[in-house]
N, C-alpha and C positions, 0 to 999 in steps of 0.2 A: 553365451556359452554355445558352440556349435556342438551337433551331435557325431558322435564319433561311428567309423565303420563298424561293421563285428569283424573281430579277424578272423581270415581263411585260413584252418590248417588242414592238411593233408594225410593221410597213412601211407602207408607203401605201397596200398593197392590203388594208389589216388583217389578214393572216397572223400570226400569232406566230412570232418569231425567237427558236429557240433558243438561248439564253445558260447555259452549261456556270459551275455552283458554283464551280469552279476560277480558271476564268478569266475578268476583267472587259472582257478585250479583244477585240474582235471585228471582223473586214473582211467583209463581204458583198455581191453584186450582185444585185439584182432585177430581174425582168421579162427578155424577150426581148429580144436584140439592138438593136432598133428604139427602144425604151423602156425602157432599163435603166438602174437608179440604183444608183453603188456606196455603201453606207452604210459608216461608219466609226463604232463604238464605244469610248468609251476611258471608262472607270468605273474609275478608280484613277491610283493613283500614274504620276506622271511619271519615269524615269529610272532608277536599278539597282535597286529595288527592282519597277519596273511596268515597262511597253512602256519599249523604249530608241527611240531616235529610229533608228538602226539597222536595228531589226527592224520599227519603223513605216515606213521606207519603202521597206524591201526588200520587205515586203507592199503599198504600194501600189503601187510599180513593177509585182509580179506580177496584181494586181487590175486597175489602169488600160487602158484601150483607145484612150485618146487621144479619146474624145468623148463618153461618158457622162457627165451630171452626177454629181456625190460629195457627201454631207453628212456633214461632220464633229461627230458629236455627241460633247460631254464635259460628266460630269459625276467633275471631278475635284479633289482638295485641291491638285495641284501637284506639285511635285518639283524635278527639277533645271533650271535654266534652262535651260541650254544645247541638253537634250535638247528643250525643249519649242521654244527659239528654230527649232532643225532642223525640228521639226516643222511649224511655221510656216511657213517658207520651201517647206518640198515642200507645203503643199497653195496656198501662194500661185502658187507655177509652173502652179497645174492655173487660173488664172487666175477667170475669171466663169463656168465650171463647179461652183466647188468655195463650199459654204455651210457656214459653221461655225454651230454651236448649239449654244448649251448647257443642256444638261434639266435640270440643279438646281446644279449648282458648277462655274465655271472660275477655281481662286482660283492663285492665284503661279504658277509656270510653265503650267500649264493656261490661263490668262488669256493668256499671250504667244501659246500655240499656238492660238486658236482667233481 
């Protein structure tokens, strides 16, 4: 089994964000008050195996301020509908603040949630 890199991701300000071996999922806010963008990481699986829809927006509810912009990036194979349907719907609430992208794969449920 070779060991794999840690992947490099970036912010706006080109900072490197740390992304832990363990975990593919990640919530973070950048910049001061004034200028802050909450980013959203989702690199895996959708649903009991990966992030539940659950604990994805029980972490945004705690990240969210009601007016920073949020980027939802996935680069994921999918999972369970439903979870990904839920996910969908909480970052549609955050309305024309919130941009989904996806960095290399949003296939079956990842595709509904972005």
């Amino acid at each position: 089994m070779s060991k794999q890199a840690r992947p490099r991701i970036y912010n706006k300000a080109g900072e490197r964000v740390h992304v832990s071996d363990k975990s593919w999922y990640a919530m973070q806010a950048n910049g001061d008050t004034e200028q802050r963008t909450i980013e959203v990481f989702v690199y895996g699986e959708i649903g009991t195996w990966g992030i539940t829809a659950n604990q994805f927006v029980q972490d945004l509810r705690a990240m969210d301020d009601g007016v920073s912009p949020v980027v939802a990036a996935f680069n994921s194979v999918g999972g369970d509908l439903f979870d990904g349907l839920a996910m969908h719907n909480a970052l549609s609430r955050l309305g024309e603040r919130c941009t989904g992208r996806v960095d290399a794969l949003a296939a079956s449920a990842a595709s509904v949630a972005v």
